[in-house]
C-alpha positions in Angstrom: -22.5 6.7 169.7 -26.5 7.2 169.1 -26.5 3.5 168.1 -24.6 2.5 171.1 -27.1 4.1 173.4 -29.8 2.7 171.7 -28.2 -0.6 172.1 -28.8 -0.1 175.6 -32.1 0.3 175.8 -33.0 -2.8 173.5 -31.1 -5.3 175.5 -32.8 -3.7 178.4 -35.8 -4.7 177.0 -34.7 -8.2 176.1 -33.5 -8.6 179.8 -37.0 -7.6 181.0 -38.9 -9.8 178.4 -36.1 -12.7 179.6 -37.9 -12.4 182.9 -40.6 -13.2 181.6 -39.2 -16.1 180.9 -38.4 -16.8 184.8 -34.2 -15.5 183.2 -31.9 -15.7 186.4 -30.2 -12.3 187.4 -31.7 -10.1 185.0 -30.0 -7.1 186.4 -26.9 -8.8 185.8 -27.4 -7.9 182.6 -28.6 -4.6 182.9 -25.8 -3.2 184.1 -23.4 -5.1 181.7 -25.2 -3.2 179.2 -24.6 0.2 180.4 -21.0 -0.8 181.7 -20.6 -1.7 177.6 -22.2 1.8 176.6 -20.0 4.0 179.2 -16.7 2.1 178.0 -17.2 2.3 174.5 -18.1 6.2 175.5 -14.8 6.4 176.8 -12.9 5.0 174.2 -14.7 6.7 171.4 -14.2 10.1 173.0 -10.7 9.5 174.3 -11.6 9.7 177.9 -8.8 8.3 180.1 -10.7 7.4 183.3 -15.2 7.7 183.4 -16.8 7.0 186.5 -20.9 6.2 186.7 -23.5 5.8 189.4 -27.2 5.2 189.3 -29.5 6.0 192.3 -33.2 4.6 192.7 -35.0 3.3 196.0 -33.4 5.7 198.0 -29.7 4.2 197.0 -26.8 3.9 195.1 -27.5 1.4 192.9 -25.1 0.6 190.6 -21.7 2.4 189.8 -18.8 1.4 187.4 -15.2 2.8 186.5 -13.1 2.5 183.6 -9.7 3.5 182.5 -7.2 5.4 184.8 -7.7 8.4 187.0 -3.9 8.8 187.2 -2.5 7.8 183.4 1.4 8.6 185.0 0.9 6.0 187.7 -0.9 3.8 186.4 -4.1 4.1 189.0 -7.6 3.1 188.1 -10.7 5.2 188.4 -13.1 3.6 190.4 -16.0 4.7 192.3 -14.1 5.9 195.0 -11.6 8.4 192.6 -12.2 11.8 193.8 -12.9 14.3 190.7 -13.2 17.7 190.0 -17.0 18.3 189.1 -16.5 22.1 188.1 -20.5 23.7 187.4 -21.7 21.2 189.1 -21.0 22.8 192.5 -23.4 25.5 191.6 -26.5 23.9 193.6 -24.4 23.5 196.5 -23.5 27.5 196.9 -27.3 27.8 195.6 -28.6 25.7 198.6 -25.8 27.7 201.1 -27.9 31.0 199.8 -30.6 29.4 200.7 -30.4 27.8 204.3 -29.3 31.0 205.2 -32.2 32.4 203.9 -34.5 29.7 205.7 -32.3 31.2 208.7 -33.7 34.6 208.6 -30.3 36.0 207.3 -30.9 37.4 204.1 -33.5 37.7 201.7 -33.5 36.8 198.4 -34.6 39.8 196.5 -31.9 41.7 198.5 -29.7 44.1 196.5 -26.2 42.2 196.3 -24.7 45.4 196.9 -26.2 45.4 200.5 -23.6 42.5 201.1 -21.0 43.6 198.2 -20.9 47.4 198.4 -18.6 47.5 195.6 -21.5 47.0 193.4 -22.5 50.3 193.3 -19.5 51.0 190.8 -20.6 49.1 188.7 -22.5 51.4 185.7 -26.2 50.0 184.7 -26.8 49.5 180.8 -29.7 52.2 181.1 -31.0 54.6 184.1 -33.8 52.4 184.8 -32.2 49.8 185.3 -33.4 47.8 188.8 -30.8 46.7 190.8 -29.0 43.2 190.8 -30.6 41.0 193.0 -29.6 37.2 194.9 -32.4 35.9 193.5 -31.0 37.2 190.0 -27.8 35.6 190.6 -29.0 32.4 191.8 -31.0 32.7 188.2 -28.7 33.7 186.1 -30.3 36.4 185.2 -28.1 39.8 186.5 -27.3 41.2 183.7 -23.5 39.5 183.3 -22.0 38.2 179.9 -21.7 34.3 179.7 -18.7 34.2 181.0 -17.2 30.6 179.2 -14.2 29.7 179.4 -13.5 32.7 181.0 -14.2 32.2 184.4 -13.1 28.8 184.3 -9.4 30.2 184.7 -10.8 32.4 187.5 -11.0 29.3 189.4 -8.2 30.2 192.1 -8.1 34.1 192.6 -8.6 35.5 195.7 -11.4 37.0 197.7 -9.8 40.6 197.2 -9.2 40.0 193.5 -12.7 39.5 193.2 -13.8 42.7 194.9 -10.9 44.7 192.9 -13.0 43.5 190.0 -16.1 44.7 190.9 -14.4 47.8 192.1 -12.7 48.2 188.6 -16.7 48.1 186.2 -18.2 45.0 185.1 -19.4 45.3 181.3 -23.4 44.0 181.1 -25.0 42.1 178.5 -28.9 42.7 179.7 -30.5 44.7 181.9 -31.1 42.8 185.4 -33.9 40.5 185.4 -34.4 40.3 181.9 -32.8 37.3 180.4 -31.2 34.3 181.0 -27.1 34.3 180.4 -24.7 31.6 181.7 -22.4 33.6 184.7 -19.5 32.1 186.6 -18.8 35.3 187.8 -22.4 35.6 189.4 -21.5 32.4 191.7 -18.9 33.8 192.5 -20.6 36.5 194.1 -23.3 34.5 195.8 -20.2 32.8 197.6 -18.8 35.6 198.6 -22.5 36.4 200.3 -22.4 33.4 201.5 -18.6 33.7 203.3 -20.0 37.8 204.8 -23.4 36.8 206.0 -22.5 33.1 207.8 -19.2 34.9 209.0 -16.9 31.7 207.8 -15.6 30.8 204.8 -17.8 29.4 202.3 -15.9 26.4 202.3 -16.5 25.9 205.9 -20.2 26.8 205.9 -21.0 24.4 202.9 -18.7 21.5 204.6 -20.7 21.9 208.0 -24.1 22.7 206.6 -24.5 20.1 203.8 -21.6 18.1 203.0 -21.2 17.0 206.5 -25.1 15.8 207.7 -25.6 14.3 204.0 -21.8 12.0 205.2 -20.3 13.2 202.0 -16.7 13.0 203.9 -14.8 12.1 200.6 -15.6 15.9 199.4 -13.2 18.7 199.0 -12.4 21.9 198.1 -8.8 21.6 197.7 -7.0 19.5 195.4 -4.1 18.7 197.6 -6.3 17.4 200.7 -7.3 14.6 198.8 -5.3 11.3 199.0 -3.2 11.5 196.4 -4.2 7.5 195.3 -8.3 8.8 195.3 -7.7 11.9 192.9 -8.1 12.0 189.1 -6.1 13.7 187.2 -7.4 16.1 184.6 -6.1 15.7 180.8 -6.5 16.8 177.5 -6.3 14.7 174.4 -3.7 16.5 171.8 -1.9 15.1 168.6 -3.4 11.5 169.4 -2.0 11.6 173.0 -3.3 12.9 176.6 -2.0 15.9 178.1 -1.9 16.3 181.6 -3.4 19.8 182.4 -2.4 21.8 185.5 -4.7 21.8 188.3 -6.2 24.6 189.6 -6.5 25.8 193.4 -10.1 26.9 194.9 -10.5 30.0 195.5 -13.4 32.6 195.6 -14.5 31.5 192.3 -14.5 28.1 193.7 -18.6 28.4 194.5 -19.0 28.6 190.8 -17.0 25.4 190.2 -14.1 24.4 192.9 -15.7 21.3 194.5 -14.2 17.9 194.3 -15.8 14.2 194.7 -16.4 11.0 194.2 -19.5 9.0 193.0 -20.0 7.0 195.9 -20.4 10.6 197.6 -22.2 12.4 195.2 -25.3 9.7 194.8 -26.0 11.1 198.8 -26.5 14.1 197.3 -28.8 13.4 194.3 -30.9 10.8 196.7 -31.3 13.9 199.4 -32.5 16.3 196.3 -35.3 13.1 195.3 -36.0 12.8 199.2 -37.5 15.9 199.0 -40.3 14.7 197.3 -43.4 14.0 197.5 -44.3 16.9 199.6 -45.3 15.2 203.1 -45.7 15.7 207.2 -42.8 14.9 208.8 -39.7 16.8 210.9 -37.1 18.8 208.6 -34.8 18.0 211.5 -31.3 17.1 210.9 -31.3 17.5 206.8 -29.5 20.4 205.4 -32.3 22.7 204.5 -35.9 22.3 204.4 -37.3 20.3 202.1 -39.7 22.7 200.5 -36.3 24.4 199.7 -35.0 21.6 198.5 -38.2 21.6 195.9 -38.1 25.3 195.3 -34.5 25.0 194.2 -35.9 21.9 191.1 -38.7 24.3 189.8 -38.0 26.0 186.9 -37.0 29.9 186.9 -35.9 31.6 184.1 -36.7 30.7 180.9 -33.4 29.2 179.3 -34.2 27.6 175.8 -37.0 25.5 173.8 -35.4 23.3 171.9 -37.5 21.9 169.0 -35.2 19.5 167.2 -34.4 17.4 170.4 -35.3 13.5 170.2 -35.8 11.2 172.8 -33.4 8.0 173.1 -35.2 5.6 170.3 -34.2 8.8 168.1 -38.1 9.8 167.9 -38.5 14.0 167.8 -39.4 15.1 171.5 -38.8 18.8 172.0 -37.6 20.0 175.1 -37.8 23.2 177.2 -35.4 24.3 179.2 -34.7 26.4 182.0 -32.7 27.6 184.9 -33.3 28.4 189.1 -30.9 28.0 192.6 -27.8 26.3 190.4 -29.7 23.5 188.6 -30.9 23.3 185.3 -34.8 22.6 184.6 -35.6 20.3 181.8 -39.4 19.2 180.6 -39.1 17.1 177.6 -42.3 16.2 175.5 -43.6 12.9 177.5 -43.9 15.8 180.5 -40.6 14.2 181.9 -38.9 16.6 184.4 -35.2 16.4 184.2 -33.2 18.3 187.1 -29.4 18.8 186.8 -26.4 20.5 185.9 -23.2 19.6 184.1 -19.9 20.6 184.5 -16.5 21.4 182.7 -13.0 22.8 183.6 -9.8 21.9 182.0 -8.8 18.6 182.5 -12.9 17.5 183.7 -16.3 17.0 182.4 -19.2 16.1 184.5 -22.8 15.6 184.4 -25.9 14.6 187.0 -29.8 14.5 186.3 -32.4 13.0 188.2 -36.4 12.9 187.7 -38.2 13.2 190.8 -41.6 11.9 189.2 -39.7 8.3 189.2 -37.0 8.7 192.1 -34.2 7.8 189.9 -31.3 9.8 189.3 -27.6 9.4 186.5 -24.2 11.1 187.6 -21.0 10.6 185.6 -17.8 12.1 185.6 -14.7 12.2 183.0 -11.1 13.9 183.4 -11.0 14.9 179.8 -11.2 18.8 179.2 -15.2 19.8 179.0 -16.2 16.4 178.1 -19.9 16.5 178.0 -21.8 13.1 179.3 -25.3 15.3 179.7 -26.7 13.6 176.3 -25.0 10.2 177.5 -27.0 10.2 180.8 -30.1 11.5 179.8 -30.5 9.0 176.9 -29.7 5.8 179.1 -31.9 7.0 181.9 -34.7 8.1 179.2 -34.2 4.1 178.1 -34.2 2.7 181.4 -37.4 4.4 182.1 -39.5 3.4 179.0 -38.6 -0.2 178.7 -38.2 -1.0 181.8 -41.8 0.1 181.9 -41.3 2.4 184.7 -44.1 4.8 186.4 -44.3 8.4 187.6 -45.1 8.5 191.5 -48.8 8.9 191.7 -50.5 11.3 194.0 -52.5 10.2 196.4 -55.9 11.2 196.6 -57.1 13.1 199.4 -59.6 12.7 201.6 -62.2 15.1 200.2 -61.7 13.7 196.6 -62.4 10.3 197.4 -65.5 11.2 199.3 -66.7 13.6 196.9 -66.6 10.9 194.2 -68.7 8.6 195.9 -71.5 11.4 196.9 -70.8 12.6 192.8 -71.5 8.6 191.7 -74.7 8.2 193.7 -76.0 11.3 191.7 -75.1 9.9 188.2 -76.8 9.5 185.9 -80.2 10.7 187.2 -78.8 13.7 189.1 -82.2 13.2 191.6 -81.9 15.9 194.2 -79.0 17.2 193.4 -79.3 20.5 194.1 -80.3 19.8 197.9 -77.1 17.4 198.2 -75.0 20.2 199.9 -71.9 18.5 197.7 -71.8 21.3 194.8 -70.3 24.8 195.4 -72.6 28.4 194.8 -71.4 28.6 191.3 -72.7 25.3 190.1 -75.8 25.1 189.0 -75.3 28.7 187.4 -73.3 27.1 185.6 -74.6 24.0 184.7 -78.2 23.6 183.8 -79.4 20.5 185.3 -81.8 19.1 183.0 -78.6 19.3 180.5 -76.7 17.1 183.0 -79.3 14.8 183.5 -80.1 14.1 179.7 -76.2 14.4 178.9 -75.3 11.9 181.3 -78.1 9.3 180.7 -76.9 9.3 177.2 -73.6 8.3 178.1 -74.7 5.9 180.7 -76.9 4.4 178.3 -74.1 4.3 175.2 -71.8 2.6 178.0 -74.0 -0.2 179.1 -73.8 -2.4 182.1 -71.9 -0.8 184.7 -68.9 -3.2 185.6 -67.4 -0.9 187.9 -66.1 2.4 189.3 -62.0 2.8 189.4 -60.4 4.7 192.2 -60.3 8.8 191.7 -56.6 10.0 190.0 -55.6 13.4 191.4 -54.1 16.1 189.4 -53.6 17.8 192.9 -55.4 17.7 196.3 -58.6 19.2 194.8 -58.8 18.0 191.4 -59.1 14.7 190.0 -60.4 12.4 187.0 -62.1 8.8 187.4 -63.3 5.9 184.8 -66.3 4.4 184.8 -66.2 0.8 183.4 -69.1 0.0 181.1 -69.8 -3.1 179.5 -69.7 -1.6 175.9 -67.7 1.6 176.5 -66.0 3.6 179.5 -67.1 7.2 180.9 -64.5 9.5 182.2 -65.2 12.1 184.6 -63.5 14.8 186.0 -64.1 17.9 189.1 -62.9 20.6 190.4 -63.0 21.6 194.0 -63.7 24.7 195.3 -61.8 26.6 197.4 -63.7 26.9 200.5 -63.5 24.7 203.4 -64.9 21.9 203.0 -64.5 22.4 199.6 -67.3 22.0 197.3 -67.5 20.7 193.9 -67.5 24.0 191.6 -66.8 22.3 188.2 -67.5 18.9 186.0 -66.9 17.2 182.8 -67.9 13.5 181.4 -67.8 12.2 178.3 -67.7 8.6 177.0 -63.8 7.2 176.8 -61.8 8.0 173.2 -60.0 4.8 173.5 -63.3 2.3 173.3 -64.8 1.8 170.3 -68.6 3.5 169.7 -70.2 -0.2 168.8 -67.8 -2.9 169.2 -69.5 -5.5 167.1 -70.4 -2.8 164.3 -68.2 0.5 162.7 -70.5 3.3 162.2 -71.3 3.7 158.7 -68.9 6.4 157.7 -66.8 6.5 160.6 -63.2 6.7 159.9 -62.6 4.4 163.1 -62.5 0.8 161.9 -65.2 -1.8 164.3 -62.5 -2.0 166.6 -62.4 1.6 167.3 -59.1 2.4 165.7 -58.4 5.2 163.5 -55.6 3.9 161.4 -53.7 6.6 159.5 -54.7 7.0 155.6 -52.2 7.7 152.5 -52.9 11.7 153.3 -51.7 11.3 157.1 -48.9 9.4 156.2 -47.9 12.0 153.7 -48.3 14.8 156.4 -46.8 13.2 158.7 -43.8 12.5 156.6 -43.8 16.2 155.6 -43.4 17.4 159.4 -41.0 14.1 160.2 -39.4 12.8 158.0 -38.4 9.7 159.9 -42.1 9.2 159.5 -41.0 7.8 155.6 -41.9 3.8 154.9 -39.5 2.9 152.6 -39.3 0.1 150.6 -36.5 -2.7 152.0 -35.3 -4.6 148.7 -34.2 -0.8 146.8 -32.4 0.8 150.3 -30.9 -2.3 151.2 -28.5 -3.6 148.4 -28.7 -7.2 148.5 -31.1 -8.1 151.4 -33.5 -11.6 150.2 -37.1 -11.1 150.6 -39.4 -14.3 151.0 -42.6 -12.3 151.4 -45.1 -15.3 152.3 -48.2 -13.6 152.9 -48.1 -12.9 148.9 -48.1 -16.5 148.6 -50.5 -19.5 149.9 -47.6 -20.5 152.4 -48.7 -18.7 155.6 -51.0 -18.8 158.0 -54.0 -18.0 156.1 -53.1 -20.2 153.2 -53.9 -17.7 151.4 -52.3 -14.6 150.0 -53.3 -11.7 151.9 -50.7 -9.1 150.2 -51.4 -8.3 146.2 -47.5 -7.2 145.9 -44.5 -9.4 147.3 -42.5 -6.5 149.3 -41.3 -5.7 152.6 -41.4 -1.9 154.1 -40.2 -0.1 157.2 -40.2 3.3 158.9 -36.6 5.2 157.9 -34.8 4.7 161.2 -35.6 0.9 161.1 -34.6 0.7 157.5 -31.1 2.2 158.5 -30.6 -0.1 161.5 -31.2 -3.0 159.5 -29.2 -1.8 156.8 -26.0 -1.8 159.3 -26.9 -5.0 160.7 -26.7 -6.6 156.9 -23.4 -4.7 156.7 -22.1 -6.3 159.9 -23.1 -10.0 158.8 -21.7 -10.1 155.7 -17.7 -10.6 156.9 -19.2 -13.5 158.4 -20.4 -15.2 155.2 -23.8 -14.3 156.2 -27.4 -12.3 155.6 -31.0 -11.1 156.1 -33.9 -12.6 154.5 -37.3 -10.7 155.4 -40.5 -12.3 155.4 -42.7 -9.1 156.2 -42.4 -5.7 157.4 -45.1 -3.1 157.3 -48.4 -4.6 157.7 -51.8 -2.6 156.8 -53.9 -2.7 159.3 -56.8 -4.4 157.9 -54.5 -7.8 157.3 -54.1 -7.8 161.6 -58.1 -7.5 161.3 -58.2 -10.8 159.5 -55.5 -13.2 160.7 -57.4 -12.0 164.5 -60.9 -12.7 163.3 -59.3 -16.2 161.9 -57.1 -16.8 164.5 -58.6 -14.8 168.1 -55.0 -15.6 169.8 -53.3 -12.5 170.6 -50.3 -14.3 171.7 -49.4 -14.9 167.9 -51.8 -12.3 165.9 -52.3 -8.7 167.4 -55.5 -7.4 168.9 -56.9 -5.1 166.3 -58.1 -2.5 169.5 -54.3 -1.5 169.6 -53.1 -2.7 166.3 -49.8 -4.0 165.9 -46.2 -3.2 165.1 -46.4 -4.1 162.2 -49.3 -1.9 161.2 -47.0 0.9 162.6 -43.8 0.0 160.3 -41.8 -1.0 163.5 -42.0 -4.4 163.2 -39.8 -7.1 161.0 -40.3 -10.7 160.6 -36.8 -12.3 159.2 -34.4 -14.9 159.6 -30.2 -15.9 158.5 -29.2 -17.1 155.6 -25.6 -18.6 154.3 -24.5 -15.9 151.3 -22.8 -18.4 149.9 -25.6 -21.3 149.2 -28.5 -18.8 149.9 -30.2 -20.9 152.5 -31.8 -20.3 155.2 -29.6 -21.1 158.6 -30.6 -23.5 161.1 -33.6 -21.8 163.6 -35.6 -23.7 166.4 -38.1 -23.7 164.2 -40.3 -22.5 160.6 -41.5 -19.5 160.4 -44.8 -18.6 161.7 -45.1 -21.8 163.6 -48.2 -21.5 166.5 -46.2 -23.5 169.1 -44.3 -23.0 172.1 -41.1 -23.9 170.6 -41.0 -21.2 168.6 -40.4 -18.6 171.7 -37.4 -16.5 171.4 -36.2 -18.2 174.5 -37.5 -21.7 174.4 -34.8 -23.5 175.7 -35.0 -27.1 174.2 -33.6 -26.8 170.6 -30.6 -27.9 168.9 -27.1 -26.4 169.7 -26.7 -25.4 166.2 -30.1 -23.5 166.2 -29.6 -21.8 169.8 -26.2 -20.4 168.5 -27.6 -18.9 165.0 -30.7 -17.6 167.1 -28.3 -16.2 169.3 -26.2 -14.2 166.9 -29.6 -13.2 164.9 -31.2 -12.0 168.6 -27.8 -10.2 169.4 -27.0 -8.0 165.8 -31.0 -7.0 165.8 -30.6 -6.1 169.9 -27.0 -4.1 169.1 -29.2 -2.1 166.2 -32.1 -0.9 168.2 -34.8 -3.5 167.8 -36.4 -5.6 170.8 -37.2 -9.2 171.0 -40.9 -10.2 170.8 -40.8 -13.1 173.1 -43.1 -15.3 171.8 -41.4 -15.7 167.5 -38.4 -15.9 167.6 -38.2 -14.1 164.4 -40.2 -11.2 165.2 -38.3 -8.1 166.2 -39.8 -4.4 167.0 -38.0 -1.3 166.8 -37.2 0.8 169.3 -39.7 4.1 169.8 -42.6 2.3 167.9 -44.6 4.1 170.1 -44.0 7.4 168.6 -45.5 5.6 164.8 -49.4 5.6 164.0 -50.9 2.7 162.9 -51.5 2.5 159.4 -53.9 1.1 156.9 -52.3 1.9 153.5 -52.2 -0.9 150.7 -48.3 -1.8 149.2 -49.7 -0.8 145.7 -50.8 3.2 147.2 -47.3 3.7 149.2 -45.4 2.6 146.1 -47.4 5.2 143.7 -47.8 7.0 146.1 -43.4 7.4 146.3 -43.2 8.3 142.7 
């Protein structure tokens, strides 16, 4: 399945770059891709109907179906079919809690026994134990056991069965407040506050307070008001077959998981929970609840989990921290991506829904297979939809004060004449900052920067704090402030320093300097072994002894390349681990067809992308050695087909390393022959996780390269360096 997903992502990529190459209906393809992904999902994990959506712009997208919602008579799932979605109706009795709240009606640090006397019975784990709160609940954080799959059969008892239960003792895992543990039962109880305070149903109140003004009208509580053609049935898959399991009435346990919907209704939703953002003026009128609510409810609460193994969707190590507030899940992975969701399971469903506000983009999918899990599905396409579709977080917009106190801030630098008289800098400042230290500090910098080009626009961190670059002819200057709190505010504190990611003299290393003239540091033999030590998908390994039979035509240890000259001392080809493994299945998958891999270069050390630019000085066909290349990272192959049976090459557009146009991966005017073996060469590498490089049609980069240093270690050190 990981490959699958991956799959995604790199013919993602190779749509975008096909746009590049003016490619009509690039989305077309897009969504083919994740359509493929989602079916062979299905199939894999015996799913008899999954439904999709994506939201972005302020819409539903895209959606797709496949497989049956009703197995016995024969009825597709589609984007209408109306599902169970179990957990998932958490945030709903979550956002009930608080409109009433908003209301005036309740507060959430009430004692739940004000509204559920009964829970005075029930006996505290120790006498000074505080008493269970709504925002505890809402938190899961009251003190009650995880409660899975236990409450899931709780679904359809009655109001007074829950309150007999209360009346009866509830056994507690942690004092109140203390932790975070998963509870059904809590929900339960929030809508049963929910039913006493509103003075209707819970049911009624959620239908007429959210489901209602959001037009979710294909929404139920009850199975047996839905059309009978619209609703999926739930299953479980036993001795290679489906079962059919019963389904369950809503009852009071129904605010912890008795909702039912469809896609088309559930994208309203997710697009009201990213409408809430960015904060902004405007009337609250006619939404649901406020939307500060709204963002209170996506902030993260109690602390849930850190989870230090997790990897991003290219397979790269990203931990993740997790936690838990108002019936959604928090999620911050290591890029600073903020994931908001929740999944859900009952018997007979599986469901899952995550959006990131940052981007305005938002996954939901549901399955009628018993607890069948998409959460890792959803987040890795979304992750890969983000990253290479080259996507950006919303930015801020600066306010008024910031811009205007970067301009009075610019007209000081670097001289700082006056400055203490300029009524722009709070009490504190010059306390704090000596001001012949700021004038000889920033003349330095002014003077290592050179020529000023120009000043880029302020980038706020929030309404008082912000960072701006300063474009020099021979390096940049950052700069950062902090306003003060006073009104108007002031500036009260201030950093600069020259930019990291500019070399110190571009025409000249500095003698000793382990950045290169180009102001790279590229990663020695001692990195590299670190590196591999803490990650060891960080390992290079050597192409010709982990893949049994792959050809090698290394030409760069030969006269036969660009340079005409050899620039490697050892004919051999090397990649980072995961890479190595991908294109070990893709030699795997070509040999039924009578067909293989030759490689004509891998790993590259960097100081080879130094000298094929300072020969060449075209960065459409040599990397710039400022960022360094693929290559240089171990991410990057160079390799063509060959017949297994004669050992020659196959038919391409054109040799390798040709400078010319024709030799883009999508250059149009070749032979039939040629266009169908690039074809299946393009389509194994995109199936296995590597991207197209646009302008070689034999040049393919592996997903995640991002997450690899650059390195400047000879063949002859990584291969002693192994033993």
């Amino acid at each position: 399945m990981r490959r699958s997903i991956i799959a995604f992502g790199i013919l993602l990529a190779h749509v975008l770059q096909a746009q590049l190459s003016q490619a009509q209906n690039p989305l077309e393809s897009v969504w083919s891709t994740v359509d493929s992904i989602y079916k062979t999902y299905a199939a894999t994990h015996h799913v008899p109907g999954l439904v999709y959506g994506i939201v972005a712009d302020g819409r539903l997208i895209h959606t797709g179906a496949f497989g049956h919602a009703n197995i016995a008579r024969n009825i597709s799932a589609t984007a209408q079919s109306v599902y169970r979605i179990a957990s998932m109706t958490k945030s709903f009795t979550a956002m009930a809690i608080l409109s009433l709240r908003d209301a005036g009606k309740l507060d959430l640090d009430d004692p739940v026994s004000k509204y559920i006397p009964e829970m005075t019975q029930i006996r505290p784990l120790t006498d000074d134990s505080p008493p269970i709160t709504i925002r505890q609940l809402l938190s899961h954080s009251a003190g009650f056991p995880e409660d899975n799959p236990w409450g899931d059969r709780q679904l359809q008892r009655t109001d007074q069965e829950l309150i007999d239960f209360i009346k009866n003792g509830v056994s507690l895992s942690n004092t109140p407040g203390l932790a975070y543990e998963y509870s059904n039962l809590g929900f339960a109880l929030l809508g049963h506050i929910v039913s006493k305070v509103s003075g209707e149903p819970f049911e009624k109140y959620i239908t007429r307070t959210i489901l209602q003004p959001l037009g979710m009208i294909h929404t139920y509580w009850e199975y047996t008001d839905v059309t009978p053609t619209d609703l999926a049935h739930g299953y479980r898959w036993l001795n290679n077959d489906w079962k059919e399991e019963e389904m369950l009435h809503s009852g009071a346990y129904g605010a912890m998981g008795g909702m039912l919907t469809s896609i088309e209704d559930f994208s309203r939703y997710m697009l009201f929970h990213l409408s809430a953002w960015p904060p902004r003026d405007g009337s609250d009128k006619g939404i649901p609840i406020r939307r500060s609510s709204v963002r209170e409810m996506q902030l993260p609460g109690k602390f849930s989990g850190f989870n230090t193994q997790a990897r991003n969707s290219s397979g790269v190590l990203c931990p993740r921290i997790s936690a838990y507030n108002f019936g959604l899940g928090w999620n911050k992975d290591c890029t600073g991506k903020e994931w908001i969701g929740h999944s859900g399971g009952l018997p007979g469903f599986g469901s899952n829904w995550a959006i990131i506000p940052e981007y305005g983009i938002g996954i939901v999918s549901f399955c009628n297979a018993t607890y069948e899990g998409t959460g890792a599905l959803n987040y890795r396409i979304l992750d890969t939809l983000i990253s290479l579709a080259g996507l950006k977080p919303r930015q801020l917009p600066a306010s008024d004060i910031l811009k205007k106190r970067q301009q009075q801030l610019m007209a000081l630098l670097p001289d700082w004449k006056d400055a203490a008289n300029s009524g722009i800098f709070s009490v504190n400042f010059f306390d704090d900052y000596l001001i012949d230290s700021l004038r000889k500090e920033a003349r330095e910098i002014f003077a290592a920067a050179g020529r000023i080009i120009r000043v880029e626009e302020i980038k706020p961190e929030n309404q008082l704090r912000g960072a701006f670059r300063i474009i020099g002819e021979k390096k940049d200057i950052e700069v950062r402030f902090t306003l003060s709190p006073e009104n108007p505010a002031l500036i009260q504190a201030y950093f600069i320093r020259l930019a990291a990611d500019r070399p110190a003299t571009i025409s000249q290393a500095l003698p000793g300097s382990p950045y290169t003239k180009y102001g790279l540091k590229p990663a020695s033999l001692t990195d590299y072994r670190n590196q591999v030590a803490s990650d060891p998908n960080q390992e290079i390994v050597s192409l010709d002894k982990f893949i049994p039979g792959i050809r090698l035509d290394i030409r760069y240890a030969t006269s036969n390349n660009i340079m005409h000259r050899p620039v490697y001392h050892t004919a051999a080809a090397f990649l980072r681990l995961p890479a190595a493994k991908a294109l070990k299945d893709i030699q795997q998958q070509l040999k039924p067809m009578g067909y293989g891999l030759k490689i004509y270069d891998g790993y590259r050390p960097y100081r080879v992308t130094v000298d094929f630019y300072e020969a060449y000085h075209d960065s459409n066909f040599v990397a710039s050695p400022y960022t360094g290349s693929r290559h240089n990272r171990g991410c990057a192959v160079d390799l063509t087909l060959i017949d297994l049976r004669t050992g020659k090459d196959l038919e391409m557009p054109t040799p390798y390393d040709a400078f010319t146009k024709e030799a883009s991966a999508t250059w149009s005017d070749v032979t039939g022959l040629a266009r169908k073996n690039r074809k299946l060469l393009q389509d194994v590498m995109l199936q296995h996780g590597f991207v197209i490089y646009p302008s070689e049609w034999w040049h393919f980069d592996f997903a995640g390269w991002k997450a690899y240093p650059v390195m400047d270690i000879p063949f002859e050190e990584l291969i002693s360096g192994s033993h």
